[in-house]
PyMOL commands that place a pseudoatom at each C-alpha (Angstrom):
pseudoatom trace, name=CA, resn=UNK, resi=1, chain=A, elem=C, hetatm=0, pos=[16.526, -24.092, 2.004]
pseudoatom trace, name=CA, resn=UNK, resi=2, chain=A, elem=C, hetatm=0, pos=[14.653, -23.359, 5.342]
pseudoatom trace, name=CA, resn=UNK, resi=3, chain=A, elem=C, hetatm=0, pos=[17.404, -21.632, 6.840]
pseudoatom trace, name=CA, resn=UNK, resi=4, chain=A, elem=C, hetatm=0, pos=[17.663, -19.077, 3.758]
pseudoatom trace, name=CA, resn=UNK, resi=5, chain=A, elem=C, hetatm=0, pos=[13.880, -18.809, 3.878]
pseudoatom trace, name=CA, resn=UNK, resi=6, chain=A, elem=C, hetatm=0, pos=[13.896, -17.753, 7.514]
pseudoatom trace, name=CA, resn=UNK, resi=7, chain=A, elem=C, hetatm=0, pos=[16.446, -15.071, 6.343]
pseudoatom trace, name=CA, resn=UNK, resi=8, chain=A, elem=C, hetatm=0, pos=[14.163, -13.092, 4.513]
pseudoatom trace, name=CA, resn=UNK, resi=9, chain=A, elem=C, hetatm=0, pos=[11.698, -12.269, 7.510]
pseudoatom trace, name=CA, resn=UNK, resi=10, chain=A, elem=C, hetatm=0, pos=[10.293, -9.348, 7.101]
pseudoatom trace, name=CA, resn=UNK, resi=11, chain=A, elem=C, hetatm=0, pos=[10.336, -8.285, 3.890]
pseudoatom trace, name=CA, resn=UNK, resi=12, chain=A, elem=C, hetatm=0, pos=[7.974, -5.736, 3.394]
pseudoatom trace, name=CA, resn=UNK, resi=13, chain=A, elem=C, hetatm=0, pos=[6.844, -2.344, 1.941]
pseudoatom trace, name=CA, resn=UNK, resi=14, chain=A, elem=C, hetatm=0, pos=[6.193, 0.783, 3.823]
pseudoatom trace, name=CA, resn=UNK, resi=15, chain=A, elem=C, hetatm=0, pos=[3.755, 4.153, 3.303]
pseudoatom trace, name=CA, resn=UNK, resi=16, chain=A, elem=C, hetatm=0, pos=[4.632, 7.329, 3.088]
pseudoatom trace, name=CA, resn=UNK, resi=17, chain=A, elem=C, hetatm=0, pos=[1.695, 10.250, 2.345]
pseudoatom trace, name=CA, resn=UNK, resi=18, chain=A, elem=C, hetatm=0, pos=[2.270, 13.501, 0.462]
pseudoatom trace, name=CA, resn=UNK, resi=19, chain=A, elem=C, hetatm=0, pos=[-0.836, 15.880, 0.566]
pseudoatom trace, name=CA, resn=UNK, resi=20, chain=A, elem=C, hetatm=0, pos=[-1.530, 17.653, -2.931]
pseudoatom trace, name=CA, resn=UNK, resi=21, chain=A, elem=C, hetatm=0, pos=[-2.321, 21.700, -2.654]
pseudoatom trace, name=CA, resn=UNK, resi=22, chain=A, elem=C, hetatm=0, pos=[-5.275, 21.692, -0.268]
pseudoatom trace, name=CA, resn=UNK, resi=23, chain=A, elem=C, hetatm=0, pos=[-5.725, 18.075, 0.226]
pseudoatom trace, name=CA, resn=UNK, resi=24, chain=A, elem=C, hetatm=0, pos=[-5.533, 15.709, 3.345]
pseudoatom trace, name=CA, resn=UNK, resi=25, chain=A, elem=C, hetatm=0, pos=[-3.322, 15.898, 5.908]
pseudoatom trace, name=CA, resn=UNK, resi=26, chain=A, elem=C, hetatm=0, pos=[-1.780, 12.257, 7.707]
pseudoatom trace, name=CA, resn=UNK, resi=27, chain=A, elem=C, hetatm=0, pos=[-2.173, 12.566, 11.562]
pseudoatom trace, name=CA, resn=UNK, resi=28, chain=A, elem=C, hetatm=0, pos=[-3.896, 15.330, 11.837]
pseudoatom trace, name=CA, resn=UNK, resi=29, chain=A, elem=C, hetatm=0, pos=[-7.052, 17.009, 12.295]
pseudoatom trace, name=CA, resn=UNK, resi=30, chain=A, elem=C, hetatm=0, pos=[-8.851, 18.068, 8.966]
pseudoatom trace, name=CA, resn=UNK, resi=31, chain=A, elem=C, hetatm=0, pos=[-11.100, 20.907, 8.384]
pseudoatom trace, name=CA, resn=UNK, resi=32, chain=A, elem=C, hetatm=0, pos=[-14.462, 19.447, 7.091]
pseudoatom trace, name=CA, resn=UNK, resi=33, chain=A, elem=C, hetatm=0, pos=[-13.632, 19.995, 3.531]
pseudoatom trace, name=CA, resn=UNK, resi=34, chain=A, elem=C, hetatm=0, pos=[-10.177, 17.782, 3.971]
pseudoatom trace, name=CA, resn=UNK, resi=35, chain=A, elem=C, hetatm=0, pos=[-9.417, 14.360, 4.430]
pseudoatom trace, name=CA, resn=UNK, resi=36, chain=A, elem=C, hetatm=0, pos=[-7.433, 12.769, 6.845]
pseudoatom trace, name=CA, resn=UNK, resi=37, chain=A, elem=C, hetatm=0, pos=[-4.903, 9.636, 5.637]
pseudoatom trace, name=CA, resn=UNK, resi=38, chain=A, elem=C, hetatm=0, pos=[-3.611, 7.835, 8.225]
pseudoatom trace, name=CA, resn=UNK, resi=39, chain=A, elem=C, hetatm=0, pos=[-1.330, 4.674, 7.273]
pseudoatom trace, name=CA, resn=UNK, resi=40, chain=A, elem=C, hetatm=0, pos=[-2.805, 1.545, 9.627]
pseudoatom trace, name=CA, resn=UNK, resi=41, chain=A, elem=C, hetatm=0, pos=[-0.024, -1.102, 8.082]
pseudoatom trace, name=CA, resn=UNK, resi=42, chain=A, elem=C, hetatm=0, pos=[2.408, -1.659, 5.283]
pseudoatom trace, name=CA, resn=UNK, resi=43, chain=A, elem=C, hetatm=0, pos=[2.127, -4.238, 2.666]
pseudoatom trace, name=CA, resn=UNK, resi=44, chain=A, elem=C, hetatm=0, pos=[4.422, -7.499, 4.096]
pseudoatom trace, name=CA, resn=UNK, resi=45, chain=A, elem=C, hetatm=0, pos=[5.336, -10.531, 2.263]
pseudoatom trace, name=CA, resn=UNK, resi=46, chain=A, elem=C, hetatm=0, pos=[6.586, -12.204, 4.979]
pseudoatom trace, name=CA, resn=UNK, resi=47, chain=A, elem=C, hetatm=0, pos=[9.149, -15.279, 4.795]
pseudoatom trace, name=CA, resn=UNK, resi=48, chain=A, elem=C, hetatm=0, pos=[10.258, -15.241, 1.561]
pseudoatom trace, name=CA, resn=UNK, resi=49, chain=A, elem=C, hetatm=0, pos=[11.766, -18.699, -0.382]
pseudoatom trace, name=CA, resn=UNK, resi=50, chain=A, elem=C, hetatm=0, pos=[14.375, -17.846, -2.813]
pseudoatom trace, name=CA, resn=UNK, resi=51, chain=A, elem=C, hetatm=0, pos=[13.064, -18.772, -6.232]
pseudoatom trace, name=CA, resn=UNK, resi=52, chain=A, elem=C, hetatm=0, pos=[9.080, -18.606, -5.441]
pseudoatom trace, name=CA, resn=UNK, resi=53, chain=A, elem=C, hetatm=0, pos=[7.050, -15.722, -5.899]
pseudoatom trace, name=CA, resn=UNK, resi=54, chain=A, elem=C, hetatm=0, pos=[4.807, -14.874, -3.080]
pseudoatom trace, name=CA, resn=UNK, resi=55, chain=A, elem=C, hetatm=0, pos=[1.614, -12.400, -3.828]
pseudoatom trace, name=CA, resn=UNK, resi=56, chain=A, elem=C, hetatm=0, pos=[-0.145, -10.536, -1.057]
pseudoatom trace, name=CA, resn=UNK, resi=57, chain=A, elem=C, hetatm=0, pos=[-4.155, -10.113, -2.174]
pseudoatom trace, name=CA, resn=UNK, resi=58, chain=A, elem=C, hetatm=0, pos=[-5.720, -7.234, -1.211]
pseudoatom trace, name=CA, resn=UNK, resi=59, chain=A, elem=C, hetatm=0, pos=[-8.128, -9.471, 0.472]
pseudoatom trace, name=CA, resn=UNK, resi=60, chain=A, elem=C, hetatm=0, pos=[-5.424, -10.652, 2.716]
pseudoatom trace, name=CA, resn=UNK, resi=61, chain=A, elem=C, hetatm=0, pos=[-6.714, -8.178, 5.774]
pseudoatom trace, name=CA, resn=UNK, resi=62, chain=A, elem=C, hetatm=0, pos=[-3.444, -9.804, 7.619]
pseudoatom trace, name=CA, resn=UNK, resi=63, chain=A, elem=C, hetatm=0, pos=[-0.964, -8.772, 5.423]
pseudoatom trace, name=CA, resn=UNK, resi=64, chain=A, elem=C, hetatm=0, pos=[-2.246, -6.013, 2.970]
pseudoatom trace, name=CA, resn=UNK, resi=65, chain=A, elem=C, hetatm=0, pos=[-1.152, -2.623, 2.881]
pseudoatom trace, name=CA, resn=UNK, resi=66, chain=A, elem=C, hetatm=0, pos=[-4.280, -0.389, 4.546]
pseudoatom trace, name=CA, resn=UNK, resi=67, chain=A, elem=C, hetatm=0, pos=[-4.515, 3.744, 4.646]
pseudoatom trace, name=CA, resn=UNK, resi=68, chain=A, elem=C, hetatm=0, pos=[-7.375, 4.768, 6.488]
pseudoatom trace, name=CA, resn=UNK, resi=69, chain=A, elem=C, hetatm=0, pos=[-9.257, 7.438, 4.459]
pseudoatom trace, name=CA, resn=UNK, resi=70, chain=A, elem=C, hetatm=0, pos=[-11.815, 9.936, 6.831]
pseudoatom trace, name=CA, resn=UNK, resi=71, chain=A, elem=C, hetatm=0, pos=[-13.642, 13.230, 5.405]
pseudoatom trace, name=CA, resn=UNK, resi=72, chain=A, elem=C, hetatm=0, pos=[-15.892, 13.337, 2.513]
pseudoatom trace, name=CA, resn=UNK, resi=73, chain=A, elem=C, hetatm=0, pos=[-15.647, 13.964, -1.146]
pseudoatom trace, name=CA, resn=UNK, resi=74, chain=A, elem=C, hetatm=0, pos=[-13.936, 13.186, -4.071]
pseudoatom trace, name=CA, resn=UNK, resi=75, chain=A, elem=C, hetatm=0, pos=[-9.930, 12.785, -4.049]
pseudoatom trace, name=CA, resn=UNK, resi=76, chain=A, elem=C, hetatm=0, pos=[-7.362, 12.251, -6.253]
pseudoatom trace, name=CA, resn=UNK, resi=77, chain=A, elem=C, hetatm=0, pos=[-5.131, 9.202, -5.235]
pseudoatom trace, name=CA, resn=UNK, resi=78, chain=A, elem=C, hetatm=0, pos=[-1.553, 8.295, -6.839]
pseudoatom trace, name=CA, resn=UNK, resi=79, chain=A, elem=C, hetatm=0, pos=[0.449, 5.464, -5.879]
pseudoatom trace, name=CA, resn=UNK, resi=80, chain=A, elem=C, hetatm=0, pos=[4.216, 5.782, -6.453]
pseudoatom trace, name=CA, resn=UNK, resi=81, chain=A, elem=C, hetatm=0, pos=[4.867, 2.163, -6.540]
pseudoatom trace, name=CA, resn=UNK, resi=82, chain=A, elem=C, hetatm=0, pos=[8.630, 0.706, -5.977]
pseudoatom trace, name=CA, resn=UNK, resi=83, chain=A, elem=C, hetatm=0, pos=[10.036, -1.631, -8.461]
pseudoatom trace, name=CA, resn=UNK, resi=84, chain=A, elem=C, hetatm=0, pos=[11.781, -3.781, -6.199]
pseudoatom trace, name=CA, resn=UNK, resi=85, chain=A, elem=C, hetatm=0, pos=[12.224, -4.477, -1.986]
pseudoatom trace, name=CA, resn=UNK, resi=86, chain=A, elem=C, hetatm=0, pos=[15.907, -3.627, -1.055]
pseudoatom trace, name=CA, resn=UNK, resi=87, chain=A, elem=C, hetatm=0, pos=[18.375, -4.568, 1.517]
pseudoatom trace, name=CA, resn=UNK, resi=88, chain=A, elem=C, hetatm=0, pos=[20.606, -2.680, 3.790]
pseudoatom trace, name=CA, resn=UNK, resi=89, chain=A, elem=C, hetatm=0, pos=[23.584, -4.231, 1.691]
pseudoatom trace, name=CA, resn=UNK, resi=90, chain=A, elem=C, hetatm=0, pos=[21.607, -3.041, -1.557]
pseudoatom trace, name=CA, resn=UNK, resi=91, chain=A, elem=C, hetatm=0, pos=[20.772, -6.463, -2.553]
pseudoatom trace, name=CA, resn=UNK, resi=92, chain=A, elem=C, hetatm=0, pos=[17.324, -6.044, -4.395]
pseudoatom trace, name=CA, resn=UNK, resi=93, chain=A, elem=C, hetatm=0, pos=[13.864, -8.462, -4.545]
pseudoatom trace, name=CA, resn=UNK, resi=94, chain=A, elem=C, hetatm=0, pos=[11.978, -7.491, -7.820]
pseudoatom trace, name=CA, resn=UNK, resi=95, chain=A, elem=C, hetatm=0, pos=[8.363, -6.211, -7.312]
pseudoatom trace, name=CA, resn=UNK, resi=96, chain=A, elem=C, hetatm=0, pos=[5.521, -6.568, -9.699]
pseudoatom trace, name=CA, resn=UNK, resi=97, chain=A, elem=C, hetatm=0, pos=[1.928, -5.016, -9.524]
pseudoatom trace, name=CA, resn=UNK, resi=98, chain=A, elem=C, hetatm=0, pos=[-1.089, -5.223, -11.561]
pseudoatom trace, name=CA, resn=UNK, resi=99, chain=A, elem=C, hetatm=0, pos=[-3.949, -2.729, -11.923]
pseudoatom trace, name=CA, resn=UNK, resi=100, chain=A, elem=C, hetatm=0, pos=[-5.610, -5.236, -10.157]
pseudoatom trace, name=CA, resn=UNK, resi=101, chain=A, elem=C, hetatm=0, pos=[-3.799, -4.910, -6.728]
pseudoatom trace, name=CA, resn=UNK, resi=102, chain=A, elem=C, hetatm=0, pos=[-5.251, -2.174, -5.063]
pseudoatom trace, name=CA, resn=UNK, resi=103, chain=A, elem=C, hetatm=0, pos=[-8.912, -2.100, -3.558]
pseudoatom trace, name=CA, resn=UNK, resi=104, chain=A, elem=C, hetatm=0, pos=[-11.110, 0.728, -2.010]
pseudoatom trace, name=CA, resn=UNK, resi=105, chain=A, elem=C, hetatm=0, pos=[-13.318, -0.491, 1.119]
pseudoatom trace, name=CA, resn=UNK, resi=106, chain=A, elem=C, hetatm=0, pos=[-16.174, 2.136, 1.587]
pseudoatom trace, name=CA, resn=UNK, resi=107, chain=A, elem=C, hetatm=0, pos=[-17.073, 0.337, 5.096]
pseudoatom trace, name=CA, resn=UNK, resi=108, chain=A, elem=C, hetatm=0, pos=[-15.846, -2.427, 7.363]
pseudoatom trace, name=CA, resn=UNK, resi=109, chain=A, elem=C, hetatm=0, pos=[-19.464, -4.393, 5.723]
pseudoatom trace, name=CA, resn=UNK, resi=110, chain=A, elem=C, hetatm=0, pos=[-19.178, -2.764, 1.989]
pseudoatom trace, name=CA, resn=UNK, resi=111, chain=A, elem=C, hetatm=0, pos=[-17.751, -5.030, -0.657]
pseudoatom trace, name=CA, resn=UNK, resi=112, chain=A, elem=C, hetatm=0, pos=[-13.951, -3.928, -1.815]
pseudoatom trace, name=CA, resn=UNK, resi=113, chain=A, elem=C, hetatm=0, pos=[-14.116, -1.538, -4.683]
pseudoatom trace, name=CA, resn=UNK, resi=114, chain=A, elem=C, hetatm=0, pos=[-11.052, -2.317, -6.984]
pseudoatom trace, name=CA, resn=UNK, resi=115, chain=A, elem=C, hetatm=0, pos=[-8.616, 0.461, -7.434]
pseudoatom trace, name=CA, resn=UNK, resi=116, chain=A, elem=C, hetatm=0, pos=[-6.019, 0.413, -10.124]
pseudoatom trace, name=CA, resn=UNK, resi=117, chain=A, elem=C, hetatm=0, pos=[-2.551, 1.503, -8.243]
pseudoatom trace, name=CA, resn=UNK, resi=118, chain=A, elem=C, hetatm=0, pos=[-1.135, 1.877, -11.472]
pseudoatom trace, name=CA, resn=UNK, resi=119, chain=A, elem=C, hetatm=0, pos=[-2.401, 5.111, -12.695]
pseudoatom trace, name=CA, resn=UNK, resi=120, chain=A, elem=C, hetatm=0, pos=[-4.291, 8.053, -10.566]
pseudoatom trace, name=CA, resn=UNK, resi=121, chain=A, elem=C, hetatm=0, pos=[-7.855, 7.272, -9.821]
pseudoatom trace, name=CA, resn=UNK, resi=122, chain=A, elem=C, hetatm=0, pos=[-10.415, 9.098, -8.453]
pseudoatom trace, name=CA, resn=UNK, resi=123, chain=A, elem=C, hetatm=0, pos=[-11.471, 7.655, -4.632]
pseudoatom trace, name=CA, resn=UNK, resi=124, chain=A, elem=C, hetatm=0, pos=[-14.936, 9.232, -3.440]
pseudoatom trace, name=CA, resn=UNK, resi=125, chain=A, elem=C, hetatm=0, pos=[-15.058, 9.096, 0.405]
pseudoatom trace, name=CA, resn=UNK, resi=126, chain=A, elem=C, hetatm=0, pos=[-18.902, 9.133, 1.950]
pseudoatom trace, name=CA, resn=UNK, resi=127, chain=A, elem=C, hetatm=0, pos=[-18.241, 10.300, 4.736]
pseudoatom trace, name=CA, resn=UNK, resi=128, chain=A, elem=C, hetatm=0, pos=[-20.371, 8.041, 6.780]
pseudoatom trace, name=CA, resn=UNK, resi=129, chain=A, elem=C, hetatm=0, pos=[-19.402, 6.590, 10.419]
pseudoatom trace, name=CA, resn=UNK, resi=130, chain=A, elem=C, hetatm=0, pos=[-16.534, 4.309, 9.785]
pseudoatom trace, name=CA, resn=UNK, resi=131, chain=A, elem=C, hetatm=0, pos=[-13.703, 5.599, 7.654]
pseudoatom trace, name=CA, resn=UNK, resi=132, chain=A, elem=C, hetatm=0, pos=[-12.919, 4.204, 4.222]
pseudoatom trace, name=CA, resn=UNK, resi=133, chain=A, elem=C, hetatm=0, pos=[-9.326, 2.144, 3.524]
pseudoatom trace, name=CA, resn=UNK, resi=134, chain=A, elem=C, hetatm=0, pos=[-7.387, 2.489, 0.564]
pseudoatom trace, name=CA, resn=UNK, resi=135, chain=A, elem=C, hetatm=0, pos=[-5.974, -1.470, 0.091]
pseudoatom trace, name=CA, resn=UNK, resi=136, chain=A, elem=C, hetatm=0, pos=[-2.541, -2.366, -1.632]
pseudoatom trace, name=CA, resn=UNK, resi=137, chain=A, elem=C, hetatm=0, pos=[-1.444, -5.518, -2.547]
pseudoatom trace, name=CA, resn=UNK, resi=138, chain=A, elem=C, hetatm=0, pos=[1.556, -7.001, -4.512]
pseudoatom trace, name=CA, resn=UNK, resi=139, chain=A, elem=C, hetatm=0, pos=[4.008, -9.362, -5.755]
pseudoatom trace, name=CA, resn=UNK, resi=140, chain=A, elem=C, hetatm=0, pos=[7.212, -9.919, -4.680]
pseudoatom trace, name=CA, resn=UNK, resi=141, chain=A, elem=C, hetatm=0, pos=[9.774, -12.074, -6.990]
pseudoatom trace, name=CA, resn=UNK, resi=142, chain=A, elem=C, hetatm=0, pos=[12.785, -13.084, -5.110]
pseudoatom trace, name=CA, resn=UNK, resi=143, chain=A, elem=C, hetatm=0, pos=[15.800, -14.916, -7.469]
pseudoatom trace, name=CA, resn=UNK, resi=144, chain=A, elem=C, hetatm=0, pos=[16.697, -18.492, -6.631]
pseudoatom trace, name=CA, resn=UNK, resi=145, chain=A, elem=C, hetatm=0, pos=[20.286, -17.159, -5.348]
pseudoatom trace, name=CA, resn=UNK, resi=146, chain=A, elem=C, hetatm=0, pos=[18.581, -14.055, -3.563]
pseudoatom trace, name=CA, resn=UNK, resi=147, chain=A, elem=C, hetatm=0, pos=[21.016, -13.094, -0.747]
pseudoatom trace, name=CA, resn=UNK, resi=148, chain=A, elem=C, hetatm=0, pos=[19.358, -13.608, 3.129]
pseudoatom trace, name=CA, resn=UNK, resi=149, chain=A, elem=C, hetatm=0, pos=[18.486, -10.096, 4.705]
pseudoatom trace, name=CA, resn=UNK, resi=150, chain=A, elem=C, hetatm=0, pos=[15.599, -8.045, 5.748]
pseudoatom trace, name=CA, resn=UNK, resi=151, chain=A, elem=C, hetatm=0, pos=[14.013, -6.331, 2.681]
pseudoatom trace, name=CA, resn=UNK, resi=152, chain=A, elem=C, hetatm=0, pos=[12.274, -2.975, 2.702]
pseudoatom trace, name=CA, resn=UNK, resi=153, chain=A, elem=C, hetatm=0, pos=[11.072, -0.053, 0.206]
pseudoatom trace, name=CA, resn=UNK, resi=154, chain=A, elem=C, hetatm=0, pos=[8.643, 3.221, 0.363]
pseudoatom trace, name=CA, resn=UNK, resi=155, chain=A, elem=C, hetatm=0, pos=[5.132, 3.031, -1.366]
pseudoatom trace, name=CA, resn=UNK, resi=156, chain=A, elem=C, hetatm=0, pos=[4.302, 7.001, -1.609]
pseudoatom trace, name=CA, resn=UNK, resi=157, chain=A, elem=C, hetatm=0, pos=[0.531, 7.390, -1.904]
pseudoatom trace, name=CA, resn=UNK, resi=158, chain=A, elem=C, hetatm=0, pos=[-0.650, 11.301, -2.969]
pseudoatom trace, name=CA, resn=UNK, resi=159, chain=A, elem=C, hetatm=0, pos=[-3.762, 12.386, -2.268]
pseudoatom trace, name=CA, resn=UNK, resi=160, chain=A, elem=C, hetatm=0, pos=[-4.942, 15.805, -3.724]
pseudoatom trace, name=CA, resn=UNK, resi=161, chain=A, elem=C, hetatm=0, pos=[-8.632, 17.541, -3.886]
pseudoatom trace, name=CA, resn=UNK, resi=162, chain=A, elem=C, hetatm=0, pos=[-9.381, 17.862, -7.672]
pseudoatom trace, name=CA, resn=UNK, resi=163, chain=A, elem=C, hetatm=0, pos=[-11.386, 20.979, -6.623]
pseudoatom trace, name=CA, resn=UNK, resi=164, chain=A, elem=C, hetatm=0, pos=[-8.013, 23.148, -5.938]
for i in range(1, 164): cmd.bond("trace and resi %d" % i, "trace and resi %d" % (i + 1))
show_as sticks, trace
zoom trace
């Protein structure tokens, strides 16, 4: 079992950002009415065992997926969540999230404002000296036969300004 387990290293979700019609823009500088989204990490299980679920909180600073939010104002924020992590060879580890898996921190000293990732919610950014972070967590649900490999899929967050 613990040479299986060390087979699935690395599973792990990256980000990908798509800026709505006059919204942010990721690595780049904004004009003072955009935001800038800037990925920091992806969401990573880890080791996986086949047969045991492993969840990633969105309190888990280690291993949580983080975009780093600077500008000001109110944005529109969609998550286009995968169903499942998937190999090279196309074998595939389910994924499961709940509306209570994603997180907004205001400041690094602010308490985490939840965030449903489920359906598009409105994020309001202050503007203040340290950047927000949109927060992502999960649940990954590998079989007990799940084949050894390295596991990967795309979490697409849009961001749009309501006001265009």
């Amino acid at each position: 079992m613990r040479a299986r387990a060390n087979a699935l290293r690395g599973a792990g979700l990256l980000l990908a950002l798509v800026a709505g019609a006059g919204g942010g823009q990721a690595h780049a500088q904004a004009p003072a009415s955009a935001l800038e989204a800037v990925p920091l990490q992806g969401l990573s299980f880890g080791e996986l065992i086949p047969g045991v679920p492993e969840t990633v909180r969105v309190s888990d600073a280690a291993r949580r997926a983080e975009i780093l939010l600077a500008g000001q104002g109110s944005w529109d924020v969609l998550m286009v969540l995968p169903d499942a992590l998937t190999s090279a060879a196309g074998a595939r580890i389910p994924l499961r999230f709940s509306g209570r898996d994603g997180a907004v921190m205001p400041s690094p000293s602010a308490p985490l404002l939840p965030f449903d990732p489920l359906s598009m919610g409105r994020v309001r950014i202050s503007g203040g000296p340290s950047p927000a972070r949109l927060l992502l967590g999960g649940t990954a649900l590998p079989a007990g036969d799940q084949a050894a490999g390295s596991y990967t899929a795309t979490v697409v967050v849009i961001i749009n300004n309501p006001g265009t």
